[in-house]
N, C-alpha and C positions, 0 to 999 in steps of 0.2 A: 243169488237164490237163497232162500232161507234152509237149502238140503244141507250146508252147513252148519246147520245150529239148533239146537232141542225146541227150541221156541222164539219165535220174534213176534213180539207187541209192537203192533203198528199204531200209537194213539200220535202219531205226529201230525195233528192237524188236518183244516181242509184239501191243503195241497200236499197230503201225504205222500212219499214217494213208495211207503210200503204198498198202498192202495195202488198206485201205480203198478207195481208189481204184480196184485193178484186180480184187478179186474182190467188193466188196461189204460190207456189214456182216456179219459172219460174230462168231460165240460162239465164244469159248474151251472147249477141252474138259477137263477136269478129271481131270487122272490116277488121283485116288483116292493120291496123295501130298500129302505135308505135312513142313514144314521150320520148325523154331524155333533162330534162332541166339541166339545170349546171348553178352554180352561183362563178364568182372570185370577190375577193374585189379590188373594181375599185380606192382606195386610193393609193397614191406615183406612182407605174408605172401601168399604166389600159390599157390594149390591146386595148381599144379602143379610138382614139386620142380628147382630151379635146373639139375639136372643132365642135366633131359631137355627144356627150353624148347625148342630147338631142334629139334626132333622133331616129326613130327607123329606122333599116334597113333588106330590107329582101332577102333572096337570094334562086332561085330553080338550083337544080344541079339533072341531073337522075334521076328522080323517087324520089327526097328529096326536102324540104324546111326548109328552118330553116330563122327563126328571130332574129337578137341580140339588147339589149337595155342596159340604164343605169337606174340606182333606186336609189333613196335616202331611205333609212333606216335609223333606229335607230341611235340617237345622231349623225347626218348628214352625219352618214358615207355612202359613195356609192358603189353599185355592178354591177357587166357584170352581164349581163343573157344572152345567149343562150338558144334558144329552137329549136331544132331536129326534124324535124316529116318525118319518112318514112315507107315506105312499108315493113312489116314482117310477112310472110303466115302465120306460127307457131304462138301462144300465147305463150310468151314467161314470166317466173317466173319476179315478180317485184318488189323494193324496195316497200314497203309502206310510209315510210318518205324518208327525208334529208337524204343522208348518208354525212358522212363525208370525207374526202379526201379517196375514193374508188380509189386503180391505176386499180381494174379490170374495173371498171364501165368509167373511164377515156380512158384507153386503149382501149377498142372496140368505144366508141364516137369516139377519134382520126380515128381510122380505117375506122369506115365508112364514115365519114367525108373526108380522103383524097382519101378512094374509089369512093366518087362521085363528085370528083375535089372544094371540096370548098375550097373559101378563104383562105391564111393562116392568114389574122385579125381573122376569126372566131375560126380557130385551136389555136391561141394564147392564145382565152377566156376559150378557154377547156382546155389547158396546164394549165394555171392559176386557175381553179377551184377548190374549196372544198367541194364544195359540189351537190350531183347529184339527180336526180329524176329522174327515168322509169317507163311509164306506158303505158300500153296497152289501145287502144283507145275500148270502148265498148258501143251496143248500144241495146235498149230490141224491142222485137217484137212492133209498133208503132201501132196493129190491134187489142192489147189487149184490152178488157174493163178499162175505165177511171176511172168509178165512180159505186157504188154499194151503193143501200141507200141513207146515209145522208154520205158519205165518198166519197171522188174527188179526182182525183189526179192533180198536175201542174208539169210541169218544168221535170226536169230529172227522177224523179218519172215516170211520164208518159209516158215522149218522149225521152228517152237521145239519144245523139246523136254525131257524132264526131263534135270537136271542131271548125270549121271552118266559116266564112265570118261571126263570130257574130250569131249565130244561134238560141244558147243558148239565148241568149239574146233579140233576136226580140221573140223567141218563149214564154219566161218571160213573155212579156209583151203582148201578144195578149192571152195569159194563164187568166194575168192577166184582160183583158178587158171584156175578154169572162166570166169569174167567176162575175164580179162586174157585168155587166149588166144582165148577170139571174139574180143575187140576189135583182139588184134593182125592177125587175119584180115583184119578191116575195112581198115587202115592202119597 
């Protein structure tokens, strides 16, 4: 219980266990979104041309959007990223990490990808990939109790939410303001 301690920040994520704490075991609600990223190594031939690496670019096709970019990693090697985000009524089972060169997880990307007319620079980055990530987008009741006691919650803990225009992020930070300026009330 948090009776031991002046204050606990609970920003640990959607599967917070502090939120467990002060509202219960509660279900994830499932937005009816879904996200496969794929990452090819953009060294010797990179699906996408040297001149726009730096760039991100983004593309909506039906009912989809997807972003690709480049990254510098480790000992300067570079990668493509693609990231997929579309409409999936079903929750659908998920990698929890990287997989490695998956052709099934390769093969349904391709599919929905030329099912909803993208790019073929994009289909290149997902031909060229090794590795994949799928996850279902998920977000908890936003009317639940925050804080109980000397225990608060911030950030995903609290409010998660689908990924979009930075959200995460603006919400970070007015989490953030909104905690600091009670506190400085206190003392």
């Amino acid at each position: 219980t948090s009776d031991s301690f002046d204050l606990v920040i609970g920003c640990d994520g959607i599967r917070s266990r502090v939120r467990q704490q002060i509202v219960g075991q509660e279900t994830k609600i499932y937005s009816g979104i879904r996200i496969i990223f794929s990452i090819a190594p953009a060294q010797g031939v990179s699906a996408r041309p040297a001149a726009v690496q730096s760039d991100v670019h983004q593309w909506f096709g039906e009912g989809s959007y997807g972003f690709a970019a480049t990254y510098g990693g480790q000992e300067g090697k570079k990668f493509d990223q693609f990231a997929y985000v579309f409409s999936e009524p079903r929750a659908t089972e998920e990698n929890p990490s990287w997989l490695k060169t998956s052709t099934d997880k390769r093969g349904d990307f391709m599919r929905r990808m030329k099912d909803k007319r993208m790019p073929h620079d994009l289909i290149s980055i997902v031909e060229q990939a090794d590795r994949f990530f799928d996850v279902g987008v998920y977000f908890h009741n936003p009317l639940a109790p925050w804080h109980e006691g000397s225990a608060v919650l911030l950030g995903d803990a609290a409010h998660a939410m689908p990924p979009f225009l930075g959200q995460g992020a603006n919400q970070a930070m007015q989490d953030a303001y909104c905690l600091a300026s009670n506190l400085a009330e206190i003392g």
